[in-house]
SERO-4910 file (N, C-alpha, C, O; in steps of 0.05 Angstrom, whole numbers):
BEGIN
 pado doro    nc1    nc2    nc3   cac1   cac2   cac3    cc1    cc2    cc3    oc1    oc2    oc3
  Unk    A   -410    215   -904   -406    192   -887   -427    192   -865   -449    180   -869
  Unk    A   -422    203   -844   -445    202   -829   -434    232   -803   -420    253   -804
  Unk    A   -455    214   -778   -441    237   -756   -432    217   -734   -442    195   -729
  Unk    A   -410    229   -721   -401    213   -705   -391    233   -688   -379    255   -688
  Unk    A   -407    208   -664   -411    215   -622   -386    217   -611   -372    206   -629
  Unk    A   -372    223   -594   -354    232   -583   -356    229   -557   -375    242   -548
  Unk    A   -343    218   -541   -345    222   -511   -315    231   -499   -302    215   -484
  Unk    A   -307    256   -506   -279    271   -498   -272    264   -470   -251    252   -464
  Unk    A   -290    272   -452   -279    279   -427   -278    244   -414   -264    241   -395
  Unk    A   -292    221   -424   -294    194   -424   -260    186   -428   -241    178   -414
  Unk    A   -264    194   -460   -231    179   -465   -214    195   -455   -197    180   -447
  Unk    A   -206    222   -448   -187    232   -430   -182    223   -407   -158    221   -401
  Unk    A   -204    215   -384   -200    204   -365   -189    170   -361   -176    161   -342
  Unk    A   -201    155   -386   -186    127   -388   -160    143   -400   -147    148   -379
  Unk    A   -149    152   -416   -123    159   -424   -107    168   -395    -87    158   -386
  Unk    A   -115    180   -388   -108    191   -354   -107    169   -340    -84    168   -332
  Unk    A   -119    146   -330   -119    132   -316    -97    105   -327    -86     88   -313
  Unk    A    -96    110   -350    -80     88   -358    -53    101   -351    -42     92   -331
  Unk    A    -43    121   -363    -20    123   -353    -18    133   -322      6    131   -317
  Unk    A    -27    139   -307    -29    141   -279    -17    115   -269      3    114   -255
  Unk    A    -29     95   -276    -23     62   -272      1     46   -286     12     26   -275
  Unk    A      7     57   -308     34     51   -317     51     65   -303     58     51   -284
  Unk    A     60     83   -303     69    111   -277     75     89   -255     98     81   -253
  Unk    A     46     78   -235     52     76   -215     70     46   -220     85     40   -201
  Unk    A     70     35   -234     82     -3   -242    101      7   -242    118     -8   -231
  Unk    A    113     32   -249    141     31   -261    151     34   -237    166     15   -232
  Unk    A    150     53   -219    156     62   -190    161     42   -181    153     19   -188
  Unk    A    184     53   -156    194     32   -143    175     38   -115    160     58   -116
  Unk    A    175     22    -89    159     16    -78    174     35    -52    197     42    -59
  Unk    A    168     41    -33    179     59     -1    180     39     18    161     24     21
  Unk    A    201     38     34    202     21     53    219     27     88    241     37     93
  Unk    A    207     22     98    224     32    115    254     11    120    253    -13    114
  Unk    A    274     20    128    302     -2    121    319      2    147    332     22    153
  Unk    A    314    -21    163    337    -27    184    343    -55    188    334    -74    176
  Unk    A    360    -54    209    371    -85    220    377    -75    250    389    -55    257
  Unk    A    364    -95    265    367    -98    296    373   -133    298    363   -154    291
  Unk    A    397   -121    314    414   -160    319    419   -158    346    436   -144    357
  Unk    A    395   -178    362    401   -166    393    405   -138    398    425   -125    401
  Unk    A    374   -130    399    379   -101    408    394    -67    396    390    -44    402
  Unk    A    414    -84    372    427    -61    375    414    -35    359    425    -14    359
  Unk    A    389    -39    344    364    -14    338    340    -12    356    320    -11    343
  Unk    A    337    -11    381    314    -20    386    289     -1    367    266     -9    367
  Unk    A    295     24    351    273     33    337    256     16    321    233     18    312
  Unk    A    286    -11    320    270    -32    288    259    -39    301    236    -38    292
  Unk    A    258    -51    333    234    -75    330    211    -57    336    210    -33    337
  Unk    A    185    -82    340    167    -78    358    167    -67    384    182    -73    402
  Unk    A    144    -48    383    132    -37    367    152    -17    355    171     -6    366
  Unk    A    144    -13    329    145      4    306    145     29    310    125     40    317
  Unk    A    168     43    305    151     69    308    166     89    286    183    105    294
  Unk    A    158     87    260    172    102    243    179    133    240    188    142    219
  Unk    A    175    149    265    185    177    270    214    169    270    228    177    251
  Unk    A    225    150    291    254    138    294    265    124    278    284    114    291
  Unk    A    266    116    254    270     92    230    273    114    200    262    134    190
  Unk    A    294     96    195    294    104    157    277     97    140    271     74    135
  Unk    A    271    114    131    246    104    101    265    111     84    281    130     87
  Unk    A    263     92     59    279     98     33    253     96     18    238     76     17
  Unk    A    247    127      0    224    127    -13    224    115    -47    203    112    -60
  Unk    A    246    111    -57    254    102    -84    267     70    -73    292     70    -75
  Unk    A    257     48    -64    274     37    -53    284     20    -80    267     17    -97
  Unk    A    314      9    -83    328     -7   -100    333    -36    -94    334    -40    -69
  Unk    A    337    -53   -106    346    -78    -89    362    -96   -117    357    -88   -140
  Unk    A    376   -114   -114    389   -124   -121    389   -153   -132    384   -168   -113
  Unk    A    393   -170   -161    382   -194   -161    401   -219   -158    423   -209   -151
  Unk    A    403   -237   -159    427   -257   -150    428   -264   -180    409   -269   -195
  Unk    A    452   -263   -184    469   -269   -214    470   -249   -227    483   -252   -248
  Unk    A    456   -220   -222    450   -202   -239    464   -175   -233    456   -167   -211
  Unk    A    482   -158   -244    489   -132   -227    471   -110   -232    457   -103   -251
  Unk    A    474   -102   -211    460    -69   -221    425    -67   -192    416    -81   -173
  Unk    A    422    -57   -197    396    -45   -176    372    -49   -190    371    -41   -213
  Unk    A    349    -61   -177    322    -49   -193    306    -42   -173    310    -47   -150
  Unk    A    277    -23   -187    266    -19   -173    245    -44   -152    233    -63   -162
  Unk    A    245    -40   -126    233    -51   -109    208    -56   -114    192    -40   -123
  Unk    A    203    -80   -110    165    -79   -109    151    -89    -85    126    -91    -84
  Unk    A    168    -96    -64    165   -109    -38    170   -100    -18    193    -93    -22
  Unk    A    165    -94      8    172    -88     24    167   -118     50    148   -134     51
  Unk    A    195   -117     71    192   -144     79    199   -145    103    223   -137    103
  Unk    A    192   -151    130    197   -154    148    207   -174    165    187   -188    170
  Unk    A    232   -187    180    241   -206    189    239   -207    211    245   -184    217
  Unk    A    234   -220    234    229   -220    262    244   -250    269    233   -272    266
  Unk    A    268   -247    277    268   -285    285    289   -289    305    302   -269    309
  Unk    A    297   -314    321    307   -326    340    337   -344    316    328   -356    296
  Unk    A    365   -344    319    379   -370    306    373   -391    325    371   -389    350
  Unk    A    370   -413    309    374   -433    323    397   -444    333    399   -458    354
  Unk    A    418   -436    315    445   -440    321    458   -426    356    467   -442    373
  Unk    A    456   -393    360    467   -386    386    436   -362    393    447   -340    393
  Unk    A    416   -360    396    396   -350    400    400   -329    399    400   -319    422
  Unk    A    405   -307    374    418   -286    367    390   -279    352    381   -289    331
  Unk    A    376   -255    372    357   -249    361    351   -224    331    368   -206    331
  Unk    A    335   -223    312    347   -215    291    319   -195    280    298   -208    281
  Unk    A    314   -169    272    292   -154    267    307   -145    238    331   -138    238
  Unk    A    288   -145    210    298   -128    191    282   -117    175    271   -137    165
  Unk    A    274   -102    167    263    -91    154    271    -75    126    277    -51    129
  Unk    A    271    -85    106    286    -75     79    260    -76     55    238    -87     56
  Unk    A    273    -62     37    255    -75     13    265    -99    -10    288   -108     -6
  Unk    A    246   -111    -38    263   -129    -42    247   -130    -66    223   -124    -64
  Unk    A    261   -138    -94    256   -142   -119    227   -165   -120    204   -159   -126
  Unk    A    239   -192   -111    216   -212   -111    202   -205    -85    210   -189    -69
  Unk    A    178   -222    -83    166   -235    -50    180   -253    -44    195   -268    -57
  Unk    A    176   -252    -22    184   -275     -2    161   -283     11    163   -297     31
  Unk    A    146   -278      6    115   -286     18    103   -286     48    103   -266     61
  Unk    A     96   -303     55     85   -288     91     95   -322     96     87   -341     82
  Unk    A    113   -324    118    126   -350    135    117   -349    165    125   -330    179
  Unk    A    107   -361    173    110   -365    210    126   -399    209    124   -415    190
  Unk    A    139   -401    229    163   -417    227    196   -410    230    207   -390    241
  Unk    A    209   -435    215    235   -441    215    233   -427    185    218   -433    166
  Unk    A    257   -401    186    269   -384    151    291   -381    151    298   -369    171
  Unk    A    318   -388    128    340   -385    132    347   -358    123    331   -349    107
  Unk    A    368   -340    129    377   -313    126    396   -315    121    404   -333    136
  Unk    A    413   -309    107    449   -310     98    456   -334    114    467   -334    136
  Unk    A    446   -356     98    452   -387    111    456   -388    142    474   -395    157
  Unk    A    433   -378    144    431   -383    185    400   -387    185    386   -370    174
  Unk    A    389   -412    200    374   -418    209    352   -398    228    364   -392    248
  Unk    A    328   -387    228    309   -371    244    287   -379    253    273   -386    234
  Unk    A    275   -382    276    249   -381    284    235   -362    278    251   -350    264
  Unk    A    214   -348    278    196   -330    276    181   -327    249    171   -346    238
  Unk    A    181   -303    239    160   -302    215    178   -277    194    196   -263    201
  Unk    A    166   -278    171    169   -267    149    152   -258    136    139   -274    122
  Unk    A    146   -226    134    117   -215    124    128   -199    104    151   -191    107
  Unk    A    115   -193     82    121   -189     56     96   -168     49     75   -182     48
  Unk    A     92   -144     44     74   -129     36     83   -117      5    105   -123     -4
  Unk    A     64    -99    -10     68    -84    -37     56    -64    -42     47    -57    -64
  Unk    A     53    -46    -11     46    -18    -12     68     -7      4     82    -20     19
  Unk    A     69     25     -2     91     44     13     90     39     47     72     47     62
  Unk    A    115     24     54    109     31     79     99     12    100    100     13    125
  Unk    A     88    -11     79     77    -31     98     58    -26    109     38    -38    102
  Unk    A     55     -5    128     22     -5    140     23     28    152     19     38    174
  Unk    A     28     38    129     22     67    125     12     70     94     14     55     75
  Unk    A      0     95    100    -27     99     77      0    106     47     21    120     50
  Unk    A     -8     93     23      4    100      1      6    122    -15    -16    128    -24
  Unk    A     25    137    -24     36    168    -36     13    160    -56     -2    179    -51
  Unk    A      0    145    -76    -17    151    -95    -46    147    -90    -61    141   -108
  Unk    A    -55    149    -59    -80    147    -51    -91    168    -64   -111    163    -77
  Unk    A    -79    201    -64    -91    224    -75   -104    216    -98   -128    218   -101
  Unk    A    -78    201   -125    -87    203   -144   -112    185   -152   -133    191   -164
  Unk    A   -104    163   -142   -137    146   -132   -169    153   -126   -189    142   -133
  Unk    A   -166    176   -111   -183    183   -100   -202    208   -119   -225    218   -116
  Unk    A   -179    213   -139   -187    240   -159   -190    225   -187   -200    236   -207
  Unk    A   -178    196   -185   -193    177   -203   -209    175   -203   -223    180   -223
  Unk    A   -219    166   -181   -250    167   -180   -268    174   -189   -285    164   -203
  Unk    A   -261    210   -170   -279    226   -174   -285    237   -206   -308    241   -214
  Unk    A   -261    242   -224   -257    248   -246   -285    220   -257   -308    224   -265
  Unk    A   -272    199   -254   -286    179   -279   -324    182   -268   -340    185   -287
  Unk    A   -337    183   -240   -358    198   -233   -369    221   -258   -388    222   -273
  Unk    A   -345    242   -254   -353    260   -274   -363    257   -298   -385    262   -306
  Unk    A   -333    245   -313   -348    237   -339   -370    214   -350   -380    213   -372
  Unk    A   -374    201   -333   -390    181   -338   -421    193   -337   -440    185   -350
  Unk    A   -422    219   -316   -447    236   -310   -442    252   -336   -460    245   -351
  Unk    A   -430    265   -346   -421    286   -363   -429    268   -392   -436    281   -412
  Unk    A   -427    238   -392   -422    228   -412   -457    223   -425   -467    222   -448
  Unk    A   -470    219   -393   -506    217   -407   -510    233   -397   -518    228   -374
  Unk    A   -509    262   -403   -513    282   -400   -513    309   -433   -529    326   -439
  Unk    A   -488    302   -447   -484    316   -456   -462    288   -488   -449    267   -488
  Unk    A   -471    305   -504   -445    287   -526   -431    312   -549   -446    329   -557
  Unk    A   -406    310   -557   -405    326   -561   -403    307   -596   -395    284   -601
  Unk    A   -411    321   -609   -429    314   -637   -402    334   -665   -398    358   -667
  Unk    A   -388    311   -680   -371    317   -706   -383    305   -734   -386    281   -739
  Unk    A   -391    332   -753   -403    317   -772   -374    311   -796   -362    329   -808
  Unk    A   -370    285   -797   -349    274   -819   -356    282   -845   -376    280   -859
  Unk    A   -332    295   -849   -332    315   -883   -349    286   -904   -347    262   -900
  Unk    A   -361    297   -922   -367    271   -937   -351    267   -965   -355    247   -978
***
């Protein structure tokens, strides 16, 4: 037949990186999770300070018509005023869909809100992500073999 090129340490690192990335899809997302209604967390609101606050690192959430939990892919923040008796409202949870980013009027368990609605899809909202490591040794790995790859081949001659 002939001879045929090989780039081992090439396809180990795409095989590596693929599942690294399926891995991370599957995961559910970290969020930090409270509710302040007038005051009564002041840790939730502004400013932030997650030494004082719950993080749920597997967070679950729930779908309308559907039972059961899935994993999170959102993390979401509520800041708002009712219009109804000026019952001020801070929340911070995670959540299956987005809710996207609102400045304005947002309703909450059928109650009217002033303020905004911010919606992120890393751990934490605005802390650094648990798979930055593996990211970062992605990298360096695919660097490797790609140097490794015009550098060196490793050479199989097919039985004939």
């Amino acid at each position: 037949m002939g001879v045929v090129s090989l780039h081992l340490p090439v396809i180990g690192v795409i095989a590596w990186a693929y599942l690294v990335t399926v891995v991370d899809k599957a995961s559910s997302i970290g969020c930090f999770v409270c509710d302040s209604i007038n005051k009564t967390d002041p840790f939730c609101e502004d400013p932030f300070h997650p030494f004082n606050s719950t993080y749920v690192d597997v967070c679950m959430d729930g779908r309308a018509g559907i039972v059961g939990t899935f994993p999170a892919r959102y993390c979401i923040k509520m800041k708002g005023e009712s219009l109804e008796d000026q019952t001020f409202l801070y929340i911070r949870r995670c959540t299956v869909d987005s809710l996207g980013d609102q400045n304005g009027i947002f309703v909450w368990e059928r109650i009217s809100y002033k303020g905004h609605v911010l919606t992120c899809d890393f751990d934490g909202c605005n802390v650094a992500t648990k798979h930055l490591a593996d990211k970062i040794i992605l990298m360096w790995a695919l660097l490797f073999a790609f140097g490794f790859m015009f550098t060196r081949n490793l050479v199989l001659v097919a039985p004939r």
